[in-house]
DSSP file (Angstrom, degrees, kcal/mol; ACC not computed):
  #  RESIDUE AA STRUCTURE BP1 BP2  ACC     N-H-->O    O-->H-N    N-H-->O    O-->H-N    TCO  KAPPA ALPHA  PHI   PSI    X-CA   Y-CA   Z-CA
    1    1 A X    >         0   0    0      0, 0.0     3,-0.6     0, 0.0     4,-0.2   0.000 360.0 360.0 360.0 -47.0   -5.3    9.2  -26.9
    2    2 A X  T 3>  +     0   0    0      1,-0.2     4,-0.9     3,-0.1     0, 0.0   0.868 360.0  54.0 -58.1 -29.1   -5.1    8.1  -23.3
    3    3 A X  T 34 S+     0   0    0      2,-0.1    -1,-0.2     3,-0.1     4,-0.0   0.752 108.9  48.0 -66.1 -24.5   -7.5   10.6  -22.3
    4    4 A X  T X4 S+     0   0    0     -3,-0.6     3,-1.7     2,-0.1     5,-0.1   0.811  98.4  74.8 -86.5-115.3  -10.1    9.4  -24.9
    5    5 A X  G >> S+     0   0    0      1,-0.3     3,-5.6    -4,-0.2     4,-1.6  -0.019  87.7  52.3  68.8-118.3   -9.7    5.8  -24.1
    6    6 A X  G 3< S+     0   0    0     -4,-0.9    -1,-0.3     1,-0.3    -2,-0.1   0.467 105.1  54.1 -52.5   3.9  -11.5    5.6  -21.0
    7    7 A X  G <4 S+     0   0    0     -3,-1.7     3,-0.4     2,-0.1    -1,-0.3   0.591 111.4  44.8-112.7  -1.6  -14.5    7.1  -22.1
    8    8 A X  T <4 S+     0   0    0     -3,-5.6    -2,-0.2     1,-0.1    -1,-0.1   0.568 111.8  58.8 -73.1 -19.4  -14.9    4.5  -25.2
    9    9 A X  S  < S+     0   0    0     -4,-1.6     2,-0.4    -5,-0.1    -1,-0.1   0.220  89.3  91.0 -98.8  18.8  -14.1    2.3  -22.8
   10   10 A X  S    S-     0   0    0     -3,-0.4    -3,-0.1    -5,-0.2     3,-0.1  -0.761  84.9 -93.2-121.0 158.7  -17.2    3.2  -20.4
   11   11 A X        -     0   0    0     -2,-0.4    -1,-0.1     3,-0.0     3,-0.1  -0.235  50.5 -92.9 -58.8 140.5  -20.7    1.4  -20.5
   12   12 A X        -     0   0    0      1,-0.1     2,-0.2     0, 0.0     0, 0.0  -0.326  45.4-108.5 -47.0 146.5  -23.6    3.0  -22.8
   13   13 A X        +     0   0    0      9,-0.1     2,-0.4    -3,-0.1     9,-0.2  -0.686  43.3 175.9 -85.8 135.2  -25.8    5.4  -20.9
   14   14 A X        -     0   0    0     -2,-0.2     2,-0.2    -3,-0.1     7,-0.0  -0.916  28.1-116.8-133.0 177.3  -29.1    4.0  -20.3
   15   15 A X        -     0   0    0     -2,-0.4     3,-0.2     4,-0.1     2,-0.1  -0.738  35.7 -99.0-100.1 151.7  -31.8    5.6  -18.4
   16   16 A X    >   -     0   0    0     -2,-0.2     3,-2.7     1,-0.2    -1,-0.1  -0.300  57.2 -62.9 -84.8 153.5  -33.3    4.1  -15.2
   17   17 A X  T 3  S+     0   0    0      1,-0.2    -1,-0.2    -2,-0.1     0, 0.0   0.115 125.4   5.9 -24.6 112.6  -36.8    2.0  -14.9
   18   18 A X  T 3  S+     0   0    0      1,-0.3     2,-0.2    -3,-0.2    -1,-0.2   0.306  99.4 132.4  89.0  -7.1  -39.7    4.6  -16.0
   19   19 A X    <   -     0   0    0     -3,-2.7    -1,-0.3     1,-0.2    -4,-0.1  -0.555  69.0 -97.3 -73.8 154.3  -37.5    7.4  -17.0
   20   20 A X        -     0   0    0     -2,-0.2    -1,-0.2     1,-0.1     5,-0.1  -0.039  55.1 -97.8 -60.8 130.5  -37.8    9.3  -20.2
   21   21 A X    >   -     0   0    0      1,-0.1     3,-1.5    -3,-0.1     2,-0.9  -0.430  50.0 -78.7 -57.9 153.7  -35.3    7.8  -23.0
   22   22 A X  T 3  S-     0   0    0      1,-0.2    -1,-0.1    -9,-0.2     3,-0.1  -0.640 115.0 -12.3 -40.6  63.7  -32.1    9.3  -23.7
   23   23 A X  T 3  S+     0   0    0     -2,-0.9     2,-0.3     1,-0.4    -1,-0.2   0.608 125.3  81.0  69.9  45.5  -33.2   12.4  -26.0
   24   24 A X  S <  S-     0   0    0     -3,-1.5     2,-0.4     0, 0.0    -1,-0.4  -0.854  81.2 -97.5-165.3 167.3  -36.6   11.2  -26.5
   25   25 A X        -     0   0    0     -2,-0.3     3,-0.1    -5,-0.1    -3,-0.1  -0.976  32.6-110.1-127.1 134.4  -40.1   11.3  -24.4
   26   26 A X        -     0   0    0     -2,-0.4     2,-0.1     1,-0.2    -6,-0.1  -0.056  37.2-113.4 -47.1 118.5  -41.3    9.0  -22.6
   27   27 A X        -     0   0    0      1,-0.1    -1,-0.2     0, 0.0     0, 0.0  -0.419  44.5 -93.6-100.6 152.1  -44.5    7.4  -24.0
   28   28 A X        -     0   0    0     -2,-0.1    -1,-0.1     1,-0.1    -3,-0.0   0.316  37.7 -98.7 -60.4 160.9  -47.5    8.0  -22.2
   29   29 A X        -     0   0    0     -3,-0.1     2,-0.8     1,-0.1    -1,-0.1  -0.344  25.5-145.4 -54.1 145.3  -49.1    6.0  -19.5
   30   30 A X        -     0   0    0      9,-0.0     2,-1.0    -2,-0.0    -1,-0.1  -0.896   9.4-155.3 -91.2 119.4  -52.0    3.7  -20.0
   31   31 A X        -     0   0    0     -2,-0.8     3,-0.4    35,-0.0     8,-0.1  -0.618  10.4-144.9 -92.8 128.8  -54.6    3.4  -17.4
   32   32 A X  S    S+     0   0    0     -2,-1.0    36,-0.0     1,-0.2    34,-0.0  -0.522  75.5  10.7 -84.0 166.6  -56.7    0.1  -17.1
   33   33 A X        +     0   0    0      1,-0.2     2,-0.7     2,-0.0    -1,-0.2   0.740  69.5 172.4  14.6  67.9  -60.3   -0.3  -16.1
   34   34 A X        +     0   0    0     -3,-0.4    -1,-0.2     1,-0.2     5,-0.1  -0.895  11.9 155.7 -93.6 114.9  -60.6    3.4  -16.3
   35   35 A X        +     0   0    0     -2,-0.7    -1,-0.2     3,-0.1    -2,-0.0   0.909  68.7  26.2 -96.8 -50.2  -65.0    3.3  -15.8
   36   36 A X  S    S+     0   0    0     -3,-0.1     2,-0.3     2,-0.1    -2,-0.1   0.746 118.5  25.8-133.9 -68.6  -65.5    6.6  -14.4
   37   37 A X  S    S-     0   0    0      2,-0.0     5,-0.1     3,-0.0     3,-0.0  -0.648  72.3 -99.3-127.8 173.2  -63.4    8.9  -15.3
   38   38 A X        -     0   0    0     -2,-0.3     3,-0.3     1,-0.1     4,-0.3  -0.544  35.5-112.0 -78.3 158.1  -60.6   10.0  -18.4
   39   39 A X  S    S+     0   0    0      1,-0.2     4,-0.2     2,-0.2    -1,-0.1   0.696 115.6  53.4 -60.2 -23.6  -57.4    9.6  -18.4
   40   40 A X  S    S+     0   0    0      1,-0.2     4,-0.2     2,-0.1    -1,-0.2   0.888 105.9  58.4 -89.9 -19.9  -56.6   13.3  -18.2
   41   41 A X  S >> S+     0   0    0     -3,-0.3     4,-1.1     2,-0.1     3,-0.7   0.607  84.5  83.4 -36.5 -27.3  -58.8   13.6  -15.1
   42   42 A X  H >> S+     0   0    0     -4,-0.3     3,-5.6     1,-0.2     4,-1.4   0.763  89.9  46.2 -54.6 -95.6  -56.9   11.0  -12.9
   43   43 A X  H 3> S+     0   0    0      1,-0.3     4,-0.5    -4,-0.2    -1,-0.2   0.395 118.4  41.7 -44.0 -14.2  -54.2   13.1  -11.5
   44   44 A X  H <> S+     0   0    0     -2,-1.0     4,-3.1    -3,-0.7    -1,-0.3   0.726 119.6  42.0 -91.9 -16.3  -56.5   15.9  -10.6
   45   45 A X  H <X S+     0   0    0     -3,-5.6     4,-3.1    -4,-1.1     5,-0.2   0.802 112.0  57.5 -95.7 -25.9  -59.3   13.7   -9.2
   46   46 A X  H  X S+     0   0    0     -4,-1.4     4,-1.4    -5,-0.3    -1,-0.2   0.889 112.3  45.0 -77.9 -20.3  -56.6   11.3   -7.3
   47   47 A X  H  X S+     0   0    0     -4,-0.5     4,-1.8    -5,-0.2    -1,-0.2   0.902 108.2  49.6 -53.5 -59.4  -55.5   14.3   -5.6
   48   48 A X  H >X>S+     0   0    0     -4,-3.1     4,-4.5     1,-0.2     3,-0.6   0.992 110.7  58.9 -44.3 -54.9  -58.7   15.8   -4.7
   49   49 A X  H 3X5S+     0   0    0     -4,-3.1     4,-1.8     1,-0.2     5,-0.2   0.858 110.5  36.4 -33.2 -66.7  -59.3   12.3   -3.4
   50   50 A X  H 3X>S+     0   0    0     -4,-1.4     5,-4.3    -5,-0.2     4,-1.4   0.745 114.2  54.4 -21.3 -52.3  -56.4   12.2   -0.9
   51   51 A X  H <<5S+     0   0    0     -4,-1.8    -2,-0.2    -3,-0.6    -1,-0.2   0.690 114.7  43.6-100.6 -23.9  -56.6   15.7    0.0
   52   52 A X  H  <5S+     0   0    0     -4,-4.5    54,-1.8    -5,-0.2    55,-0.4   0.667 121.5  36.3 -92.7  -8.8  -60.4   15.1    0.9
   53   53 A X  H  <<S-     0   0    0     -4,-1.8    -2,-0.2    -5,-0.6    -3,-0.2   0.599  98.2-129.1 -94.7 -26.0  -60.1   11.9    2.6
   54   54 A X  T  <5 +     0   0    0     -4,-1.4     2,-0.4     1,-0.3    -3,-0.2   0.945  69.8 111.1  85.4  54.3  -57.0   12.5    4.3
   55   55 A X      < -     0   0    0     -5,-4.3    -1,-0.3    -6,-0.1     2,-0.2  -0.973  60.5-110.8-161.7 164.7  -55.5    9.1    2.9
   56   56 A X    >>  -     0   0    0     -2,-0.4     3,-2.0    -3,-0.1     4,-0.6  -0.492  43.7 -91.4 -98.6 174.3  -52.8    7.7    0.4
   57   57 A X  T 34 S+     0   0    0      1,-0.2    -1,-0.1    -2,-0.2    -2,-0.0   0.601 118.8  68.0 -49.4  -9.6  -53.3    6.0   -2.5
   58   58 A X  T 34 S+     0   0    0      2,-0.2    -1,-0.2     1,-0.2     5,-0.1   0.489  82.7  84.4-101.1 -14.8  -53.2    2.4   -1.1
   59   59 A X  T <4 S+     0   0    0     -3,-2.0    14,-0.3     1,-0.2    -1,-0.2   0.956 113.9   9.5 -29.5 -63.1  -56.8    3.4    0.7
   60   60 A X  S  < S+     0   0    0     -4,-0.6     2,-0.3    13,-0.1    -1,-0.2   0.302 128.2  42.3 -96.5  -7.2  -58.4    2.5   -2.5
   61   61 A X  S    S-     0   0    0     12,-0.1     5,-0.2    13,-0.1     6,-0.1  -0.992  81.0-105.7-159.0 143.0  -56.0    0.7   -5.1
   62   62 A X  B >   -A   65   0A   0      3,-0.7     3,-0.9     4,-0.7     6,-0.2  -0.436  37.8-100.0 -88.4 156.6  -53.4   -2.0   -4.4
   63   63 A X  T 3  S+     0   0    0      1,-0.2    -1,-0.2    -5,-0.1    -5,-0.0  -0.371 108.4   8.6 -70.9 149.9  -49.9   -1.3   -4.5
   64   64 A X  T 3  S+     0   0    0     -3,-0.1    -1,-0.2    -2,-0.1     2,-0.1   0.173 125.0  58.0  74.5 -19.1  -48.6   -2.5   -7.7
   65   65 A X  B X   +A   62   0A   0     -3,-0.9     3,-1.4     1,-0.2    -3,-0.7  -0.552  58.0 167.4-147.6  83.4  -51.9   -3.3   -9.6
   66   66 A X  T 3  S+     0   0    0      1,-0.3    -4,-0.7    -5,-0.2     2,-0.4   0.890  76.4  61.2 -41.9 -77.2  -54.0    0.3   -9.5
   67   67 A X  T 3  S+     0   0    0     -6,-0.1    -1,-0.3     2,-0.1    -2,-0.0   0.368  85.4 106.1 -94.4  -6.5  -56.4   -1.0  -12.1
   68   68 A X    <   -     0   0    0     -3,-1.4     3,-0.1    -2,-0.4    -3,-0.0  -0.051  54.6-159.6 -79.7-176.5  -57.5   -3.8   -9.8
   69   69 A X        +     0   0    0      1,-0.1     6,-0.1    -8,-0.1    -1,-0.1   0.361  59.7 109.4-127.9  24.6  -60.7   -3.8   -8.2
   70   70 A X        +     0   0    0      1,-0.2     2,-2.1     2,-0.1    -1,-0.1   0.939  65.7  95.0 -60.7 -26.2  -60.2   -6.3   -5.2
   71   71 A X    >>  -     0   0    0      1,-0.2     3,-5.2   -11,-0.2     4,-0.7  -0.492  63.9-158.6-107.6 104.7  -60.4   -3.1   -2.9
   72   72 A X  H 3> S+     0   0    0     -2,-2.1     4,-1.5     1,-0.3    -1,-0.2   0.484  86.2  62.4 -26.7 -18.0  -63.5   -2.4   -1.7
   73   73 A X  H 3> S+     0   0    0    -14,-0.3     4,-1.4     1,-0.2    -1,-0.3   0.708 101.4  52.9 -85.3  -8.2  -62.7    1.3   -1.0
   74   74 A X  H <> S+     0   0    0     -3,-5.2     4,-2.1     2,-0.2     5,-0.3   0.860 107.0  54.1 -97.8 -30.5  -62.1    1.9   -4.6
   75   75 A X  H  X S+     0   0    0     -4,-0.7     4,-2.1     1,-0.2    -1,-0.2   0.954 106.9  52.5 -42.0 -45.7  -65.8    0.2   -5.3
   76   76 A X  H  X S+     0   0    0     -4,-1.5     4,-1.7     1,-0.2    -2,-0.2   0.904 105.1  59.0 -83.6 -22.0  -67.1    2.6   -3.0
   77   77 A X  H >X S+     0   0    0     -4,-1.4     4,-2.7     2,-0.3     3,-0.6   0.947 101.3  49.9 -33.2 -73.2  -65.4    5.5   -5.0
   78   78 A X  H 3X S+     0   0    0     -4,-2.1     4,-1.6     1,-0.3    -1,-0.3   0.920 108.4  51.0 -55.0 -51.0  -66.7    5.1   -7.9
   79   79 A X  H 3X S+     0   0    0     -4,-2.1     4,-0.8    -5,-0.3    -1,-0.3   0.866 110.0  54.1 -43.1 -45.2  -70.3    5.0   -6.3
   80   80 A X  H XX S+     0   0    0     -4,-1.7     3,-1.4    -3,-0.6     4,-0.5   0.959 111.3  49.7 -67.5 -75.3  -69.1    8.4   -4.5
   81   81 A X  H >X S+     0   0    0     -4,-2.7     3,-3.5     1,-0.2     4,-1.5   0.834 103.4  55.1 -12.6-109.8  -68.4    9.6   -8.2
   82   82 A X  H 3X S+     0   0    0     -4,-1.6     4,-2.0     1,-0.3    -1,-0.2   0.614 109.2  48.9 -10.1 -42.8  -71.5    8.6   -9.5
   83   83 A X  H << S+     0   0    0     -3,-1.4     4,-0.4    -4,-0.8    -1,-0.3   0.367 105.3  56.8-114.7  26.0  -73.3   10.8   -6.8
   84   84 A X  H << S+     0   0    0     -3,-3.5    -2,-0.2    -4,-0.5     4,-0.2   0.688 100.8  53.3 -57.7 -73.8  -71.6   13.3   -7.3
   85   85 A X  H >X S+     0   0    0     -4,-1.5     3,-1.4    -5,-0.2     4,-0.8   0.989 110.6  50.3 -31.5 -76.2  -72.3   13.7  -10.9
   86   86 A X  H >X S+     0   0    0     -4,-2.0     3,-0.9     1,-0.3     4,-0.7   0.889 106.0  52.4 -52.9 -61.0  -75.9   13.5  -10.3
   87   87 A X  H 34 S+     0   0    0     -4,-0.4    -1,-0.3     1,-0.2    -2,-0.2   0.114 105.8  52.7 -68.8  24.6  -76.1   16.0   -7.7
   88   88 A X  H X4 S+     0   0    0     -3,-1.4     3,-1.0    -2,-0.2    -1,-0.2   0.632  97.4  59.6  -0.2 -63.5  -74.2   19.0   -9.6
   89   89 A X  H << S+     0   0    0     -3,-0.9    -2,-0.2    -4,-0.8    -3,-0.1   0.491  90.4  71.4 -92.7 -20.6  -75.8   19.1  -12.2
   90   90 A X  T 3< S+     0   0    0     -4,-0.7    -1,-0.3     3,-0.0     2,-0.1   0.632  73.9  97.0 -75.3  -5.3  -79.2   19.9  -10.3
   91   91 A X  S <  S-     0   0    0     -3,-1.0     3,-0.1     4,-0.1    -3,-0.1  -0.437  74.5-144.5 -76.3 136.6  -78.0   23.5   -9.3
   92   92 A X  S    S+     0   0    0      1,-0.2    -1,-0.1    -2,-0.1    -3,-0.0   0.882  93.4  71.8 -79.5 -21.2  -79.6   25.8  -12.0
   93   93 A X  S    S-     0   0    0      2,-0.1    -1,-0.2     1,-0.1     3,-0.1   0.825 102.4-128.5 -49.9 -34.2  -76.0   28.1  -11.7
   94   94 A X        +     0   0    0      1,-0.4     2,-0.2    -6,-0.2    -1,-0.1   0.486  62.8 136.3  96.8 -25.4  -74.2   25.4  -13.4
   95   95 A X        -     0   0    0      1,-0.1    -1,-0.4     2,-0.0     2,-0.4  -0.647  63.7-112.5 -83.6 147.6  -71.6   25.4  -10.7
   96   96 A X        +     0   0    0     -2,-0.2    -1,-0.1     1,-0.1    -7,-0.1  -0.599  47.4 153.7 -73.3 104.1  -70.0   22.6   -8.8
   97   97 A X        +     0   0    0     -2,-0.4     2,-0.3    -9,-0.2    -1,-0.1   0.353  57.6  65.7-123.9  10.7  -71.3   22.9   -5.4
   98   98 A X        +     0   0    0    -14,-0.1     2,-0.2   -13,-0.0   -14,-0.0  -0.922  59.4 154.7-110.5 116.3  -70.9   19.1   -4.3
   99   99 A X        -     0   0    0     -2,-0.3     4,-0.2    -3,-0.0    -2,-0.0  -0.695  57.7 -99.4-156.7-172.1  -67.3   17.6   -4.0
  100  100 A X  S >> S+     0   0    0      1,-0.2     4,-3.7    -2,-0.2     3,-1.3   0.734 124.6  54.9-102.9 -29.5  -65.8   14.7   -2.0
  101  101 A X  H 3> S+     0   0    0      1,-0.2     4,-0.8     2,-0.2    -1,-0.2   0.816  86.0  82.0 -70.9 -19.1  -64.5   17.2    0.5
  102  102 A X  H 34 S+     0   0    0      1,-0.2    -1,-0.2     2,-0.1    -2,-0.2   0.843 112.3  18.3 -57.8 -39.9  -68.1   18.6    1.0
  103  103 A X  H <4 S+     0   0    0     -3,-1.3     8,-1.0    -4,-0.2    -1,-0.2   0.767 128.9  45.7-113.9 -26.2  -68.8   15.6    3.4
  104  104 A X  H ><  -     0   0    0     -4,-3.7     3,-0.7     6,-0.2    -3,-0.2   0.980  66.1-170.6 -85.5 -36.5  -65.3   14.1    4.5
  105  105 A X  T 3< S-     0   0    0     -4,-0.8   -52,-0.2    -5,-0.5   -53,-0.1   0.925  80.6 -42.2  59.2  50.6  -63.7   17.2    5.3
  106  106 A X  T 3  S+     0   0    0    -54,-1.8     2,-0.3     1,-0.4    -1,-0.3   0.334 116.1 115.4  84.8  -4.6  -60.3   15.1    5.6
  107  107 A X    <   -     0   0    0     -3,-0.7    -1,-0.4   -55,-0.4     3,-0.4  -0.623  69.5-138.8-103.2 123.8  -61.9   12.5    7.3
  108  108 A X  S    S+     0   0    0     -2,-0.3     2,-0.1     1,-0.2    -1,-0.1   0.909  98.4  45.6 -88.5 -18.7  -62.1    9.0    5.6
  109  109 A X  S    S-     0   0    0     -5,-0.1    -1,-0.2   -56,-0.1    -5,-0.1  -0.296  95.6-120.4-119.9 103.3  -65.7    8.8    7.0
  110  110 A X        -     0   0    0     -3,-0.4     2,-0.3     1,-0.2    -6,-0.2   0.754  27.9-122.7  24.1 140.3  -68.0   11.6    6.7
  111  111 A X        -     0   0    0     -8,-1.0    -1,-0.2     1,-0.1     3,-0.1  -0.765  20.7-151.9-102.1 151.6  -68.9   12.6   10.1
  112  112 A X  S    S+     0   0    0     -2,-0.3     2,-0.2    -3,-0.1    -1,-0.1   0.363  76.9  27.1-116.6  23.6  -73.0   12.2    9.9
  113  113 A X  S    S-     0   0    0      3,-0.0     2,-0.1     0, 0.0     3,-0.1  -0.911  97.3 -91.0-159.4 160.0  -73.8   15.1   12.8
  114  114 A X        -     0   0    0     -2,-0.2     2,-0.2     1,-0.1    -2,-0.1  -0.310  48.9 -95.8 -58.1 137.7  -71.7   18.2   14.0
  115  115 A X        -     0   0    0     -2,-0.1     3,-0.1     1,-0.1    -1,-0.1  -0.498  54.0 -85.4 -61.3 136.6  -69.3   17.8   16.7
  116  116 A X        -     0   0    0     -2,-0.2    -1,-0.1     1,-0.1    -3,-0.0  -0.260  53.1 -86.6 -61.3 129.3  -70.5   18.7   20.1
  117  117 A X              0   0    0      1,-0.1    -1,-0.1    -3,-0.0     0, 0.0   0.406 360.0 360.0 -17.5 141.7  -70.3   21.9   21.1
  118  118 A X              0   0    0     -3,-0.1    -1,-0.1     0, 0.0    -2,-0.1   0.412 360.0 360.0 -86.4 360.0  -67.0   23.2   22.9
């Protein structure tokens, strides 16, 4: 009985801010002002994004309110997007031969001539 005791006697388990409930799953994210693109696209396209700009998330979207639009970079994104789409789709293959990395190459802006020879 004494051993039992202190473990009626201990606070309910909860789970911490944004973790899955206790024997349960976590219910899905919402995204705001999604224009562009789906929600099962984000995580692949906010990655590409990063990894072809060479930048964090805060480039483009304010900490703490992603969905806003105050930041110009994320304006220009969507424009980026947009011409993207269009040129793709002009290949007669059907393959994606246009991406964001095509022009930044890690760079957040596109260099618009080669670097001079070594």
């Amino acid at each position: 009985m004494l051993m039992v005791l202190p473990l009626c006697a201990q606070a309910p388990q909860t789970a911490p801010p944004g973790a899955p409930p206790v024997g349960g799953k976590a219910a899905p994210h919402v995204f705001k002002n999604l224009q562009l693109l789906k929600p099962e696209e984000i995580h692949e396209a906010m990655h590409a994004f990063r990894t072809a700009l060479g930048v964090e998330c805060t480039f483009c979207h304010i900490q703490g309110d992603f969905a806003s639009d105050e930041n110009h970079h994320k304006l220009v994104a969507r424009k980026m997007i947009e011409l993207v789409r269009s040129i793709n789709p002009q290949f007669p293959d059907g393959k994606e031969h246009v991406a964001c990395y095509t022009c930044h190459r890690g760079a957040k802006e596109p260099l618009m001539a080669p670097p001079p020879a070594q």
